[in-house]
C-alpha positions in Angstrom: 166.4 16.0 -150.3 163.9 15.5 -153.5 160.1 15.4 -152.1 157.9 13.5 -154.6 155.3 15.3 -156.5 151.7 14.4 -153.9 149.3 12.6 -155.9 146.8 14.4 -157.2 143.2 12.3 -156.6 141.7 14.5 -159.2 143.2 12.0 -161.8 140.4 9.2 -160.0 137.2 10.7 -160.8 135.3 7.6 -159.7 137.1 7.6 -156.3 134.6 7.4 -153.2 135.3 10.3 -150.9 133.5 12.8 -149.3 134.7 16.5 -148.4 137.1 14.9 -145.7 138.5 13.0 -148.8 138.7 8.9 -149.6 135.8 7.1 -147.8 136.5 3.3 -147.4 133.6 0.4 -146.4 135.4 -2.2 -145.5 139.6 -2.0 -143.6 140.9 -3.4 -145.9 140.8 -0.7 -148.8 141.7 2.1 -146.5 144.7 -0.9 -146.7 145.2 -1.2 -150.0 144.5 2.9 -150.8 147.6 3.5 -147.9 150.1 0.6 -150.1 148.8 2.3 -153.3 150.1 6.0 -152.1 152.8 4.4 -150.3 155.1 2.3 -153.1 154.0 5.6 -155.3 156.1 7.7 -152.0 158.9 5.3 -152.5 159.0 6.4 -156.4 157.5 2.7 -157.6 155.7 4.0 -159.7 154.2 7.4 -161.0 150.7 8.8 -159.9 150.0 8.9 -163.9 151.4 4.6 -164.2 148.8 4.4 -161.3 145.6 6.3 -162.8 146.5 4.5 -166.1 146.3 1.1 -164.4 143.1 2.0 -162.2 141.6 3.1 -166.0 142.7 -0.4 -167.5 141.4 -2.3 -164.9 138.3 -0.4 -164.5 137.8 -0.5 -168.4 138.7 -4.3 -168.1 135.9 -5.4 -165.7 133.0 -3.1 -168.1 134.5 -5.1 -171.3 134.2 -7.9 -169.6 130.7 -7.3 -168.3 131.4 -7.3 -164.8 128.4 -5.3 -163.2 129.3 -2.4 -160.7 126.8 -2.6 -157.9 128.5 0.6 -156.3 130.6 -1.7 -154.3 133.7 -2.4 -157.1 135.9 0.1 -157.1 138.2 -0.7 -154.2 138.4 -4.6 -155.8 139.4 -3.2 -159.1 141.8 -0.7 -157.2 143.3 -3.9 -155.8 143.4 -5.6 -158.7 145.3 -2.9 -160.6 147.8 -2.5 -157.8 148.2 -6.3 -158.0 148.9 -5.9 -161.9 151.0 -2.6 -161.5 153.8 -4.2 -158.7 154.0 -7.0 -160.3 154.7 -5.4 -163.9 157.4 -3.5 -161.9 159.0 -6.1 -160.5 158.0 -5.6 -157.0 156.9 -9.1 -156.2 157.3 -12.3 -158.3 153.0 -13.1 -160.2 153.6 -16.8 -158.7 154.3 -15.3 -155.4 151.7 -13.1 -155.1 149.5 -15.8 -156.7 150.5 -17.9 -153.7 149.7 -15.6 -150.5 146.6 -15.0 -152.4 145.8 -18.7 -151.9 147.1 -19.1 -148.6 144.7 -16.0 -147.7 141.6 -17.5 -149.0 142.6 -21.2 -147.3 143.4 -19.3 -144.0 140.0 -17.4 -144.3 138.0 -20.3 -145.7 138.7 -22.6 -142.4 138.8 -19.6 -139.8 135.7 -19.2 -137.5 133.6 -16.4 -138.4 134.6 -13.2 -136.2 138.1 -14.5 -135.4 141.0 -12.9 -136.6 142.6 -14.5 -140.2 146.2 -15.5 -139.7 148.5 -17.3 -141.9 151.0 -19.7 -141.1 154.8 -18.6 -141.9 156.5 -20.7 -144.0 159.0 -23.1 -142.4 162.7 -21.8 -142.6 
């Protein structure tokens, strides 16, 4: 058995940690850091596809005059991986585009403090 090279978060300067490592505000982007390491595990991608695609997204939202208020990294982060499984053929753009709407209807008209759940689709 292969094991696959560990990523090495050196290549993520801006990455929020502490001496412990990663530090994450909010669940979800300890979520979407676990995914991230995960599908690169499974050989999805390479750490250096990932970096470069955390550095694109990153450079996009600057070019584009986004501000960074200290709290953006983890929603370009997401935004990349978005980009990067869907560039490898890991899940369709329209059906990603569509549990992304289905999450923000299911959030928009659930009651503050309850948990968000989303209907599955009728076999």
């Amino acid at each position: 058995m292969t094991s696959r090279p560990q990523p090495d978060l050196e290549e993520l300067p801006a990455l929020p940690r502490d001496d412990d490592g990663p530090v994450f505000q909010e669940p979800w982007q300890a979520q979407a850091f676990a995914m991230t390491l995960r599908l690169h595990e499974a050989g999805c991608f390479t750490w250096s596809e990932w970096a470069q695609s955390l550095g694109a997204e990153i450079t996009r939202a600057g070019e584009a005059g986004e501000p960074d208020l200290g709290d953006t990294y983890y929603h370009h982060w997401l935004a990349a991986l978005e980009k990067l499984v869907a560039a490898k053929g890991l899940v369709a753009s329209d059906a990603l585009a569509e549990r992304k709407a289905a999450w923000a209807h299911a959030a928009a008209h659930t009651p503050h403090g309850a948990p968000i759940l989303l209907r599955e689709d009728p076999a």
